[in-house]
N, C-alpha and C positions, 0 to 999 in steps of 0.2 A: 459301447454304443452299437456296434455292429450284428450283436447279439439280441441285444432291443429291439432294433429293427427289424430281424427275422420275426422274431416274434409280433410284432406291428404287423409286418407285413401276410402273415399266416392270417392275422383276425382279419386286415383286409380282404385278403380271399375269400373266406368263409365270409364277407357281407357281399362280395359281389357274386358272390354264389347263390345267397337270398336275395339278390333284387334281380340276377337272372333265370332262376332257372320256372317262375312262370310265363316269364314269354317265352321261354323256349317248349314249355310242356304245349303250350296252345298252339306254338308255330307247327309243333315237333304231330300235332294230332288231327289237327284242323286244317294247319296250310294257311292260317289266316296269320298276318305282321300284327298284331295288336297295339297302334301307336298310342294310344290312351294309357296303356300300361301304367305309366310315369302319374300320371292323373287317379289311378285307380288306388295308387299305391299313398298319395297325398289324401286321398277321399278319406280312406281306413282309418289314418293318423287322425285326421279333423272329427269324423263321427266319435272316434274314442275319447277326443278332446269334451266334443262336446257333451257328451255321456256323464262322462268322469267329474265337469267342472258345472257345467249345466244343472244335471237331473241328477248329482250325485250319485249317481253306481260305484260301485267298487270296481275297481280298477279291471281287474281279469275278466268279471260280466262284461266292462267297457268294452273290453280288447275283442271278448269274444262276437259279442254284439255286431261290431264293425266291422268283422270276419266274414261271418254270416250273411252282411247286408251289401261287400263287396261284392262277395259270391255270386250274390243276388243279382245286384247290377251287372254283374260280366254276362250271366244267361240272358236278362230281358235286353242286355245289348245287342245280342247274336240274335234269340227270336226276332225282336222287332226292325233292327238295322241291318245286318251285318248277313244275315239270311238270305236277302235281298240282292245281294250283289257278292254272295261268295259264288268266288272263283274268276273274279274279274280281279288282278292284284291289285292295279291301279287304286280302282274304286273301294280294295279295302284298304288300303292306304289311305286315304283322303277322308275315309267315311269315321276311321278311328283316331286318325289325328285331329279331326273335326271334334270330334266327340272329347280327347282330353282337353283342346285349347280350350272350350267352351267350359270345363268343370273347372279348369286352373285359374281360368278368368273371371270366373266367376265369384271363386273361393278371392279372388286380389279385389274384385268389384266391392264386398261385402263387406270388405275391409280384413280380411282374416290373417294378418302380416304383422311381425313381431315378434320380438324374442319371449312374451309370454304363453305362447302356443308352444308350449313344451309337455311332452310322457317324462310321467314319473320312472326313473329305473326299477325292476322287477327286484334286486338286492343291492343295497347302497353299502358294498362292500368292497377291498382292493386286495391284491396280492401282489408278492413282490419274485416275479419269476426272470430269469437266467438275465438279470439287472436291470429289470425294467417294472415299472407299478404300472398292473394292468387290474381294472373294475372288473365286478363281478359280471357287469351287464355282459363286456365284450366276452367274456370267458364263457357264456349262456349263451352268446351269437354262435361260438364255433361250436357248440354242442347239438344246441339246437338244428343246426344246420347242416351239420351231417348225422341225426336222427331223422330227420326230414328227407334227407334224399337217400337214406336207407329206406326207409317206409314210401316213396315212390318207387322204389325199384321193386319191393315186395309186391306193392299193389298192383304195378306192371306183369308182373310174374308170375303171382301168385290169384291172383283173382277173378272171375270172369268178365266184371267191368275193366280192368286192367288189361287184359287178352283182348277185349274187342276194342279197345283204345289203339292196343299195338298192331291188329289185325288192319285198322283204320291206316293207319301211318305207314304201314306199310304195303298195302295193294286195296285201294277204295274199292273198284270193281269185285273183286273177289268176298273181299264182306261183305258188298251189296249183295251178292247171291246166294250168304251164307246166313241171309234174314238181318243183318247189323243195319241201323238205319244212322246212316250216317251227319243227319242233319243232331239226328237225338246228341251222337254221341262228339259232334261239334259243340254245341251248346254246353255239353258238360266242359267240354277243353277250354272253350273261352271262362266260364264259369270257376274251373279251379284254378285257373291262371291266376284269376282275377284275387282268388281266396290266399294263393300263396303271395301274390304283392302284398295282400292286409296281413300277411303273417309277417312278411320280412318288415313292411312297416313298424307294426309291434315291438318288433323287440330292437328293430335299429335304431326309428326316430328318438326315442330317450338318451341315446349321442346325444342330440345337436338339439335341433327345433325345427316348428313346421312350417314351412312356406310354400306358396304356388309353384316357386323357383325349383326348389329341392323334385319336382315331376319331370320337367327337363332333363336336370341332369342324370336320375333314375333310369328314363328311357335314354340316355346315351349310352349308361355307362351298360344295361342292360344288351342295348345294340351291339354296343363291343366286344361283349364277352361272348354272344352268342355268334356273330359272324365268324371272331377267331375261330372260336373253338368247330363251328360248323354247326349250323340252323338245323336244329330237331334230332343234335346228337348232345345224350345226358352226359356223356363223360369229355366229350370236346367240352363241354359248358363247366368241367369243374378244371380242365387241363387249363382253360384261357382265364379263367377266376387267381387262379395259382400265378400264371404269368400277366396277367398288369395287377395283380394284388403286389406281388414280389417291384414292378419294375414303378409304382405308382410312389409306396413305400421308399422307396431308394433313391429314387427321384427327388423327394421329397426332402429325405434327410441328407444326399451327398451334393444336389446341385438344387433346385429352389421350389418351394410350393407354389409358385406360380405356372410351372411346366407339369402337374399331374395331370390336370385334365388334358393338355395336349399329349399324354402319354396315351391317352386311349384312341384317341381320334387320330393316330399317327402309325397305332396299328393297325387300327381298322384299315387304312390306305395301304400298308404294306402288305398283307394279307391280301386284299380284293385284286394287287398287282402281282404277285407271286403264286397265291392262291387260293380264287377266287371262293370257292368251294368251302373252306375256312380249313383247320388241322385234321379233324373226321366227318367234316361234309361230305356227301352222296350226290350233292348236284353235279351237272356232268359239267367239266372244262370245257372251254371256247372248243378245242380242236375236234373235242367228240361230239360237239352240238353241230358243226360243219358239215 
C-alpha cells in the first residue's frame, strides 16, 4: 500500500504541476494574479467537449483547437481588460476574478453540469507498477509534464522571445531601454498562461469530468502551489507540486479524503506565517519592507 501511494502521489505532483505552472509563468512575467485561470482551464475542457461531440472533430484537432482558442482568449483579455489597469494589484484581482466568475457561471447557467461532460483518455490502457494499477492517461500526465517544463526552460534560455520574457521579469525599466515593449511581451505571458491551463486541461480532465466547480478548485490548488513554492519562481513551483502532491496523497490514504483539500489551504497559512515570500520567493520580508 505504502508503495502505491508513492507512486499516487508522484502523478499527483506532476498534475499539480500542470495546473500551476501557467499562473505562475504569467505572474512570474507580467506581475499580473490571473484569477480566471481556473475559468480558463474549464473553458479549454468544454470547447474540446464541444468540438469532439458537436461538430465531430477528431479528438487531438479538438484538443488542439481549444489550445489555440484559450490562447486567444488570454491575449484579447490582457489587450482589452487587463491593459487598462495593469499595475494597480487590486484592480487586477477583481478585473480577473470578475472575468472567471462570469465564464463559470455562465458554463452552470447554460446548463453545462453532469457527469456526461467527460474527454475521452488519449490510451485506454493500465499497468501494474511497484503494486499499484496505474492508466496510461496518468503515466502521459507525468511525462507530458515534465517535457513541458523542460521546453519552458529551453525557451526561457535558449530563445530571444524567451530572453526578453526573463529580461521582463526581471528589471522592466532596463528592457524598457533595451527597445522590449513590455505591454507586447505581457500580452504573450497572459496568452501562454492561458495556453498551458488548456494543455493541463487536456490531458487531466479525462480523470474525472467537466464542471464549472472543477475552476474553483484549479485556481486554489494552483494558488497553493505557487505561493509555497514562491510567485514567479519555476522550481519553487515544482518543489511545492512535490510537497502537497506527497502530503494530499497521504492524507488521503492514512487519515480521510475529506482533509485533502484542507491540506492546501493549511499550507498556504503556514507558509504566508513563517514565510511569506513562499520557499524561493524574491519578495522582500516584512522586516526589510520597514
Amino acid at each position: 500500500m505504502f508503495l502505491g501511494t508513492v507512486v499516487y502521489a508522484l502523478i499527483n505532483s506532476a498534475i499539480l504541476a500542470l495546473m500551476a505552472i501557467g499562473f505562475n509563468l504569467t505572474f512570474g512575467i507580467s506581475g499580473v494574479a490571473n484569477f480566471s485561470y481556473g475559468a480558463l482551464y474549464v473553458t479549454a475542457a468544454y470547447v474540446s467537449w464541444m468540438l469532439l461531440n458537436l461538430i465531430k472533430l477528431p479528438y487531438f484537432l479538438s484538443s488542439l483547437i481549444s489550445i489555440l482558442f484559450s490562447t486567444l482568449l488570454g491575449a484579447l483579455m490582457y489587450r482589452f481588460i487587463l491593459l487598462r489597469v495593469r499595475g494597480q494589484a487590486l484592480s487586477e484581482v477583481i478585473a480577473t476574478f470578475g472575468i472567471g466568475l462570469a465564464i463559470l457561471e455562465l458554463f452552470r447557467y447554460l446548463g453545462f453540469v453532469g457527469f456526461e461532460y467527460t474527454l475521452p483518455v488519449f490510451i485506454d490502457q493500465s499497468f501494474f507498477i511497484l503494486g499499484a494499477f496505474v492508466d496510461m492517461q496518468r503515466i502521459l500526465i507525468v511525462i507530458i509534464g515534465a517535457l513541458l517544463i523542460l521546453a519552458l526552460w529551453l525557451f526561457t534560455h535558449h530563445t530571444s522571445l524567451g530572453l526578453a520574457f526573463r529580461g521582463i521579469a526581471q528589471d522592466e525599466r532596463t528592457a524598457l531601454s533595451l527597445g522590449i515593449d513590455s505591454d507586447w511581451i505581457a500580452t504573450l505571458a497572459v496568452s501562454f498562461g492561458a495556453g498551458l491551463a488548456a494543455i493541463a486541461a487536456t490531458i487531466i480532465i479525462p480523470l474525472g469530468s467537466i464542471a464549472p466547480g472543477e475552476g474553483y478548485e484549479v485556481l486554489i490548488k494552483a494558488l497553493a502551489v505557487c505561493i509555497i513554492g514562491g510567485l514567479g519562481s519555476t522550481g519553487g513551483v515544482i518543489v511545492a507540486s512535490f510537497i502537497i502532491g506527497f502530503a494530499e496523497r497521504f492524507t488521503d490514504s492514512y487519515i480521510s479524503s475529506h482533509w485533502t483539500m484542507i491540506v492546501s489551504l493549511a499550507a498556504i497559512l503556514i507558509v504566508l506565517i513563517v514565510k511569506p515570500s513562499g520557499l524561493f520567493g524574491e519578495q522582500k520580508e516584512l522586516e526589510e519592507r520597514i
